[in-house]
C-alpha positions in Angstrom: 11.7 9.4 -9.0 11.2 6.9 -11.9 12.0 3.7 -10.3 8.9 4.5 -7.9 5.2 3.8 -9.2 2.2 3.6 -7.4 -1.1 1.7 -8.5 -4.7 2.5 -7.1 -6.6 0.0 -6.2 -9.7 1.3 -5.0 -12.0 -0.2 -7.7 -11.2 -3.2 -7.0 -10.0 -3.9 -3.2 -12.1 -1.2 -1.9 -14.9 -3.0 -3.8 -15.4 -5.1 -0.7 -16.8 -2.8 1.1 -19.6 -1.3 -1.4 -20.1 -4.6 -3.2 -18.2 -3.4 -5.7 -21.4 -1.3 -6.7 -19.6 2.5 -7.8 -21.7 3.1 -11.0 -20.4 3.7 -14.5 -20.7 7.3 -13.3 -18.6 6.7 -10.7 -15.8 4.3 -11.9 -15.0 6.9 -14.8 -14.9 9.7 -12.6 -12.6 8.2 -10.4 -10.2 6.6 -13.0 -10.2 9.9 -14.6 -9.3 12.0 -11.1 -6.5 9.1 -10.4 -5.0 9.9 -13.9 -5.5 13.2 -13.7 -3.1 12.9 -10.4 -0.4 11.4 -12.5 -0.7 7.8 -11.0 0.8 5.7 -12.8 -1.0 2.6 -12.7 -5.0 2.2 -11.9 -6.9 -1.0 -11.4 -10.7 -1.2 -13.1 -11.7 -3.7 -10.7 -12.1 -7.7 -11.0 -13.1 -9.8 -14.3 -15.0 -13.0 -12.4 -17.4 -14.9 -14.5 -18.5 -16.6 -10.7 -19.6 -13.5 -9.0 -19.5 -10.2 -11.7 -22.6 -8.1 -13.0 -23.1 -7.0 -16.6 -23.4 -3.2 -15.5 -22.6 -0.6 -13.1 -20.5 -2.8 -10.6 -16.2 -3.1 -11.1 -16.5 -6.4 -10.4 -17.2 -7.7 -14.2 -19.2 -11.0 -15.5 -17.3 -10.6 -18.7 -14.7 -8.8 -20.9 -17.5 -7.0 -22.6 -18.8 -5.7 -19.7 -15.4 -4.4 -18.4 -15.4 -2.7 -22.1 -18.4 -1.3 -21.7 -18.2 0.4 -18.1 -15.3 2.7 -19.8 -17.0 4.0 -22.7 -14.8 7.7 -22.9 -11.9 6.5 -24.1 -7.9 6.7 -23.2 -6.6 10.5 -22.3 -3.9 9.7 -20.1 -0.8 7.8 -20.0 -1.3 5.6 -17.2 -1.2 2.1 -17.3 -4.6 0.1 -17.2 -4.9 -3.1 -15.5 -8.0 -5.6 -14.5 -7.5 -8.3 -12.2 -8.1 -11.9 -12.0 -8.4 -14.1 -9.3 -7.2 -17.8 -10.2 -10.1 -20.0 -11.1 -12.7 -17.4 -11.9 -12.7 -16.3 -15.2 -11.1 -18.3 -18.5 -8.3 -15.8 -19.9 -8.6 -17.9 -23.1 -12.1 -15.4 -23.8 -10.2 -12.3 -23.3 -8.9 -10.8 -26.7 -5.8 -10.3 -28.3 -4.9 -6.6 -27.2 -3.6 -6.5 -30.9 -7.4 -6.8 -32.4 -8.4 -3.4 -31.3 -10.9 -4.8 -28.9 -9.4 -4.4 -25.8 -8.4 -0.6 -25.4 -9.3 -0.1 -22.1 -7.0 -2.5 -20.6 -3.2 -3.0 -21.0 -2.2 -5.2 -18.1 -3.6 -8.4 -16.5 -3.1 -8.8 -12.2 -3.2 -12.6 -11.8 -3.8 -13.2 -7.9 -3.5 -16.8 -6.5 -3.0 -18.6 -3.2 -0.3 -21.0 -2.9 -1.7 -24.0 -4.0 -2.6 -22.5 -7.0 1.0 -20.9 -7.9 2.3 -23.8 -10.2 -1.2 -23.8 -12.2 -1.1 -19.9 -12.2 1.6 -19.6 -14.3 0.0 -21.3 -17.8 -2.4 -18.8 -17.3 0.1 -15.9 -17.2 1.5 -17.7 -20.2 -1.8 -17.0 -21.9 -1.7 -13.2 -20.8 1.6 -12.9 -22.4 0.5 -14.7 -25.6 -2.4 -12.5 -25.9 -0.7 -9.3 -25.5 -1.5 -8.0 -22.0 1.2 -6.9 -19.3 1.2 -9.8 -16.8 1.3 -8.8 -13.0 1.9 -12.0 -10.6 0.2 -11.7 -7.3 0.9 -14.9 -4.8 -1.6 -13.6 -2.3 -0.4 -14.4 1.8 3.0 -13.9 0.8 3.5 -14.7 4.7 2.8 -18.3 3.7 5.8 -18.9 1.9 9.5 -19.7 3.1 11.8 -17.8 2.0 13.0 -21.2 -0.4 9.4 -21.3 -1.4 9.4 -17.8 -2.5 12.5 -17.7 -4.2 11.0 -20.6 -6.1 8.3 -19.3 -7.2 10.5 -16.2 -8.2 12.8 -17.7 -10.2 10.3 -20.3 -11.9 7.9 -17.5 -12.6 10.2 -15.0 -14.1 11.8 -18.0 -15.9 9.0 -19.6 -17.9 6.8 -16.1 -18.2 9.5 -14.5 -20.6 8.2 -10.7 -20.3 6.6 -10.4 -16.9 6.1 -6.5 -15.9 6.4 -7.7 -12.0 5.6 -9.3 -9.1 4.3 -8.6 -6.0 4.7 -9.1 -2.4 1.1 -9.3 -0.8 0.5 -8.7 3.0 -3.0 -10.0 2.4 -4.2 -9.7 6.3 -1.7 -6.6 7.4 0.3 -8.5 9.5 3.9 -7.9 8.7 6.3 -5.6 10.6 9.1 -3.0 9.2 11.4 -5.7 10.1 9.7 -8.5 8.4 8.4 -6.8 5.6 12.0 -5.5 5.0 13.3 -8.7 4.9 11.1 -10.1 2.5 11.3 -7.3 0.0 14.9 -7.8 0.8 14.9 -11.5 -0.2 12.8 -10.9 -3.0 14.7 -7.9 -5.0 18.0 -10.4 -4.8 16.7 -13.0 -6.4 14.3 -10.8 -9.3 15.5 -10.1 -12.3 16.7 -6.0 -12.3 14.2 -5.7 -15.2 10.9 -6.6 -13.5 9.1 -4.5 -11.3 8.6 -5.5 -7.6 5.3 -4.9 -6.8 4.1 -4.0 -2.9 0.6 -4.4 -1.9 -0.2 -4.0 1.9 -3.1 -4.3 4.5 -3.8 -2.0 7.0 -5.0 -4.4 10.0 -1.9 -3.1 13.0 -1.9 0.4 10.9 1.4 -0.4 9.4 1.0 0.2 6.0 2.7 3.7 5.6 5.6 3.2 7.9 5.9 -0.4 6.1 6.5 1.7 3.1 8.5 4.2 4.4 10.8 1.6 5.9 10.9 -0.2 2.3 11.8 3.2 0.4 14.6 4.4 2.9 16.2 0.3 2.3 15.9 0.5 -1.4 16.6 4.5 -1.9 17.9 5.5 0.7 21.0 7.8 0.5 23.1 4.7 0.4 21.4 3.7 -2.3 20.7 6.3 -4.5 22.2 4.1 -8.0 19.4 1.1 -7.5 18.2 0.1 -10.4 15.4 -1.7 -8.9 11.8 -0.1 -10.2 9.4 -0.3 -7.2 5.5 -0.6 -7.4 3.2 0.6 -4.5 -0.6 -0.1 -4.1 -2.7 2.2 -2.4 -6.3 3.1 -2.9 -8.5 6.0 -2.2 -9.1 6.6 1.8 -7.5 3.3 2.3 -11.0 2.2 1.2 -10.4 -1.8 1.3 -11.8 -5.0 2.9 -11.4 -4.9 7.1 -9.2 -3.0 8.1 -8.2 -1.1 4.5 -5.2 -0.5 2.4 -2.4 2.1 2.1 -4.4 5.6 1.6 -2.8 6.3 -1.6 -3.5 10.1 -0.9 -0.9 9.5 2.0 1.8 7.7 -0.1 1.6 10.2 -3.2 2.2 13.2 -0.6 5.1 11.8 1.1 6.8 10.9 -2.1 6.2 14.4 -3.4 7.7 15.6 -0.4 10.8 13.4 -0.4 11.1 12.4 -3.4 10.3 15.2 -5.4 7.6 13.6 -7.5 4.5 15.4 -8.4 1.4 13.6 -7.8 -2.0 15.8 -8.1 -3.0 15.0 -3.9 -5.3 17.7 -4.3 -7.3 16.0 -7.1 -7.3 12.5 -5.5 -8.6 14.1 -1.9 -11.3 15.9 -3.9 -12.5 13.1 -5.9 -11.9 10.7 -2.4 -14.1 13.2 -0.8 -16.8 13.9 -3.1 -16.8 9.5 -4.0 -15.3 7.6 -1.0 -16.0 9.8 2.0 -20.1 9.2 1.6 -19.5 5.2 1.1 -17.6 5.3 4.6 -20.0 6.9 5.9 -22.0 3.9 5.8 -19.8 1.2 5.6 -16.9 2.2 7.7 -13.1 0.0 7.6 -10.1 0.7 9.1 -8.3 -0.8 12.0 -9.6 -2.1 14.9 -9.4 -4.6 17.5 -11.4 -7.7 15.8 -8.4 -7.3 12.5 -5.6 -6.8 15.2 -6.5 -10.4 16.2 -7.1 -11.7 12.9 -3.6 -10.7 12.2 -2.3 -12.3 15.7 -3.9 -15.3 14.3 -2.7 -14.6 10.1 -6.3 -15.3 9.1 -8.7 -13.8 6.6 -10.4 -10.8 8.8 -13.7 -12.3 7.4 -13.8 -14.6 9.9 -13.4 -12.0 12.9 -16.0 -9.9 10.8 -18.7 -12.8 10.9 -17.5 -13.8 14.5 -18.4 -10.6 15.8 -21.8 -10.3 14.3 -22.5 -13.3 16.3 -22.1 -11.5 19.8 -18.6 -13.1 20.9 -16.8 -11.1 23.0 -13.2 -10.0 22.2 -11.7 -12.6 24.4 -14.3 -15.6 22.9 -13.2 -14.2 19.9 -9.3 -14.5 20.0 -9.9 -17.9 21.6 -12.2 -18.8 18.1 -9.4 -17.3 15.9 -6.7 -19.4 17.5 -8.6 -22.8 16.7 -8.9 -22.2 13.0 -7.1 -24.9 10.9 -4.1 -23.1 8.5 -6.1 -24.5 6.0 -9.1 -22.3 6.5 -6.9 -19.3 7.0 -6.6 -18.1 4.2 -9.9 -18.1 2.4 -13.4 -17.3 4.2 -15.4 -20.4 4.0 -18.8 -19.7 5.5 -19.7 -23.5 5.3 -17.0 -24.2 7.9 -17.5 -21.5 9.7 -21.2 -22.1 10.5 -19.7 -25.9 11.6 -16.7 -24.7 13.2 -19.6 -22.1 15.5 -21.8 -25.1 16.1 -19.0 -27.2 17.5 -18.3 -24.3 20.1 -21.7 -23.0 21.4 
């Protein structure tokens, strides 16, 4: 099915939960079992000058270091991306992908909150200049009217001549079929047929797969079997992600095998899942539970439930915490405020 894609992301969402601290070892065994499994796209991690190492973590200080990590070279097709979070890292110091220097890469993710969208888009200008795929991630997609969106749609794909795609991002798992739907929905009318829509999902009410499923029976359903539209899916290894986790990506590549005839290698990403992931939940176990169902009630960042909860508050003092946070302070984890925001309330 060539208008589906999927993407692991496990580098670099599920890097929450390890610190981002896989081991050169590690990250090249893994990219190498993703590939291996005929995924399509794969995500090294984060470039952020703020918070990155120089070795042995996926979350990079510099392009050198993100060079460095992947010393074995390119075997496989599949497309090569690194991520940047708006603010973090100057794209002016990455390299023209023309100069030879960059050939572990070919794509840049560009993730930004709302605020930031109107300066986000010189720096996908830069991206584009310098060679790179550009892949635009407005993070909270939930934050934005449908007006909004469409916006930033049509001004993005309009000044960023040769944009790959762009995403809708259910940063803190809280959308329905229904809602999730819609916006995908909205969003493939007003994108141009030749940029991919990109899905990325969080797994906080354990929605992810049938938000996906509900998505792929809309766009290719049997009434729909001419689209045209070429669909993106993010996953990652055991759902390994921040709070609650992502879309296993082992669950996604089975179920499109099986009704869409594609041929992922499942068996190769549970092996490598098993034998890499399965001993770092072990000791840092995510998935859903009742502290991220209420941080999605609420459509804040499940950091604050997290740090809440380490505090002793009950379930019930939490939920009645969650409900006072300003939207301001939703989005974002700000432990400054939240030490304040305790002290006003013990």
């Amino acid at each position: 099915m060539r208008n589906i894609s999927l993407l692991d992301c496990t580098l670099r969402d599920g890097g929450w939960i390890n610190d981002f601290r896989f081991g050169r070892e590690g990250m090249n065994d893994l990219v190498s079992a993703v590939e291996e499994a005929g995924i399509e796209y794969v995500e090294l991690g984060y470039i952020d000058a703020l918070k990155g190492s120089t070795e042995d973590r996926s979350m990079y200080a510099d392009f050198e270091t993100l060079t460095n990590s992947f010393p074995n070279g390119r075997t496989k097709d599949t497309v090569r991306v690194v991520m940047i979070d708006y603010g973090k890292f100057d794209v002016g110091q990455l390299p023209d992908l023309s100069s030879g220097q960059s050939n572990v890469i070919d794509g840049i993710r560009i993730c930004f909150h709302k605020k930031d969208a109107t300066r986000a888009i010189p720096l996908g200008q830069q991206v584009l200049e310098k060679g790179y795929k550009l892949f635009f991630q407005p993070m909270v997609t939930t934050r934005y009217t449908d007006k909004e969106f469409g916006e930033l749609i049509e001004r993005t794909q309009g000044e960023l001549k040769g944009l790959s795609g762009i995403y809708v991002v259910d940063s803190f798992g809280v959308m329905n079929e229904e809602e999730m739907c819609r916006r995908i929905s909205f969003a493939d009318s007003v994108l141009d047929p030749e940029i991919k829509l990109g899905i990325h999902t969080h797994n906080n009410l354990n929605k992810s797969f049938s938000n996906i499923k509900a998505i792929l029976s809309m766009l290719f359903g049997s009434e729909s079997l001419a689209r045209t539209r070429s669909l993106i899916i993010d996953g990652s290894l055991s759902g390994m992600g921040k709070g609650a986790g992502n879309l296993p990506i082992e669950m996604i590549a089975e179920y499109l095998n099986d009704t869409f005839g594609c041929q992922y290698g499942v068996d190769r990403l549970e092996e490598i899942s098993n034998r890499l992931i399965r001993p770092i939940r072990e000791k840092n176990p995510w998935g859903s539970s009742p502290e991220y169902v209420l941080a999605a009630k609420y459509r804040v960042t499940p950091t604050y439930a997290k740090t809440f909860m380490k505090r002793g508050f009950t379930l019930q003092q939490l939920d009645t915490l969650l409900s006072g946070i300003p939207d301001e302070k939703k989005d974002s984890f700000d432990r400054s405020f939240a030490d304040n925001y305790l002290k006003d309330r013990i």
